[in-house]
Phi, psi and omega in degrees: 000136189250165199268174187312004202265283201313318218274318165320312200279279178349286174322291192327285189306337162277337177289277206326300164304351179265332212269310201291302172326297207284303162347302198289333184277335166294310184281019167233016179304158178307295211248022189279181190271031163246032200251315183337108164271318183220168161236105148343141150201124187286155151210175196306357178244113198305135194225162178252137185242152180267164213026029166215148164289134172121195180235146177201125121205224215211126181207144152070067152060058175201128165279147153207158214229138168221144206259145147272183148359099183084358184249169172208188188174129180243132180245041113201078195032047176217136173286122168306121172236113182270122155315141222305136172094328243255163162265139157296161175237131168231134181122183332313135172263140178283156170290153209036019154283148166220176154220162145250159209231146172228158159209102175061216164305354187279118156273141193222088182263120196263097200194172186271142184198104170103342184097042177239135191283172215206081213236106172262108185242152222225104158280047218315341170308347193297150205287319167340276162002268194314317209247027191275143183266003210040179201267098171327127165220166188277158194279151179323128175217136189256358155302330168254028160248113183258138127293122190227171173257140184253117171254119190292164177266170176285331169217130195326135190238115183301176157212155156259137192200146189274171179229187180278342153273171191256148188083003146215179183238172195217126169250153228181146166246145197246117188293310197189192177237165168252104173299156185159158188249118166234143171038041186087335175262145151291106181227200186188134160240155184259101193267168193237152159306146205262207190252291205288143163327148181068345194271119186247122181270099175242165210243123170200185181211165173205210197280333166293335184268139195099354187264252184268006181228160156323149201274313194319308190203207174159181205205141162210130171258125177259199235146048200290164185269194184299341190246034160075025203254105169251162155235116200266131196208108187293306212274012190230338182300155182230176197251111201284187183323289221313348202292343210250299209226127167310000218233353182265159200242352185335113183284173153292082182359114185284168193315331196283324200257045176270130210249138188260030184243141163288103155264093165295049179212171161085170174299158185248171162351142161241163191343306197300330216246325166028283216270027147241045186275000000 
């Protein structure tokens, strides 16, 4: 019969496979970012872009798209009919805000990104898709689910932090850091808000990357409770777009949270990148 310990270690390893499954059916969406074909980046000079329709670009914090003949563009199940010559207008997009645009299978995701415009479009045919294997990860370890504490800064600290394309930047605001101890050390990440409410987001690299996990980043999403009590569980971190495609925008770990412990937990390389360990 097995014991409360054996039956503990069991739960663990099934939430966590069920939380990795369902990860994995999000990052496999038809229009998810391994959908992605190409990356766009506007300017004042009207351009025809390859894989979406029209001509576009982007000036005084406005895209605008002129359609010829025959092309169309659809915004939440309403077809755009711009008068003959006439342009659509998008904008102002909030930085890291978007839209979406469809034309026939194609998702056109038009946003900010370094404080430059963006126009991507999402296929499901792309082959990065067709032909994805899901992600390698380390089998469940409750050596790597820590308590930590979220200690707030006295006022929200922009950080500026880089990205994986070159030639821009991403600024984030950081509420406070998470104190915790691993593997004997004392340490602290510096977390960013997070996409849910109440919700935090930290960015780190740590003694595994470029070895067995991506060199650039990883990612964990927290929750502190009311009294600031977190639980940071290295085995749920994940691997942002860039890890999969060059066509992603990712910041970058700010310089603190490069962590000097081997985190042996979380997603790994993943397949497509193999031959850049």
């Amino acid at each position: 019969m097995p014991t409360h310990t054996e039956t503990a270690l069991e739960a663990f390893a099934e939430e966590w496979q069920e939380w990795h499954s369902a990860h994995e059916r999000h990052r496999a969406h038809p229009h998810g970012f391994l959908a992605v074909t190409h990356l766009h980046w506007l300017d004042s000079n009207p351009t025809r872009l390859e894989g979406v329709p029209g001509t576009w670009c982007a000036e005084a914090d406005v895209v605008r798209v002129v359609l010829e003949p025959g092309e169309s563009l659809q915004q939440d199940g309403v077809e755009l009919k711009p008068d003959a010559g006439k342009s659509l207008e998008f904008g102002p997009i909030e930085e890291r805000g978007g839209i979406n645009l469809v034309s026939g299978d194609t998702v056109i995701e038009v946003a900010k990104r370094g404080g430059e415009y963006i126009v991507r479009p999402r296929n499901p045919s792309n082959a990065l898709l067709r032909e994805y294997q899901g992600t390698p990860a380390y089998a469940p370890d409750t050596a790597f689910a820590v308590a930590g504490t979220f200690v707030p800064f006295e006022a929200p600290r922009p950080t500026t932090v880089g990205a994986a394309v070159e030639g821009i930047q991403h600024v984030y605001e950081a509420p406070g850091e998470i104190r915790f101890k691993l593997a004997g050390q004392e340490l602290a990440l510096t977390a960013f808000n997070g996409h849910a409410p109440g919700s935090l987001s930290v960015l780190f690299t740590d003694q595994t990357s470029g070895k067995t996990t991506y060199a650039a980043n990883r990612s964990l999403s927290v929750v502190p409770a009311a009294d600031g009590t977190v639980q940071l569980d290295f085995n749920r971190a994940v691997n942002l777009p860039c890890a999969y495609t060059d066509l992603a925008t990712c910041p970058l770990p700010p310089a603190e949270n490069r962590l000097p412990v081997a985190i042996e937990a979380g997603e790994k390389i993943p397949y497509e990148r193999q031959d850049q360990k």
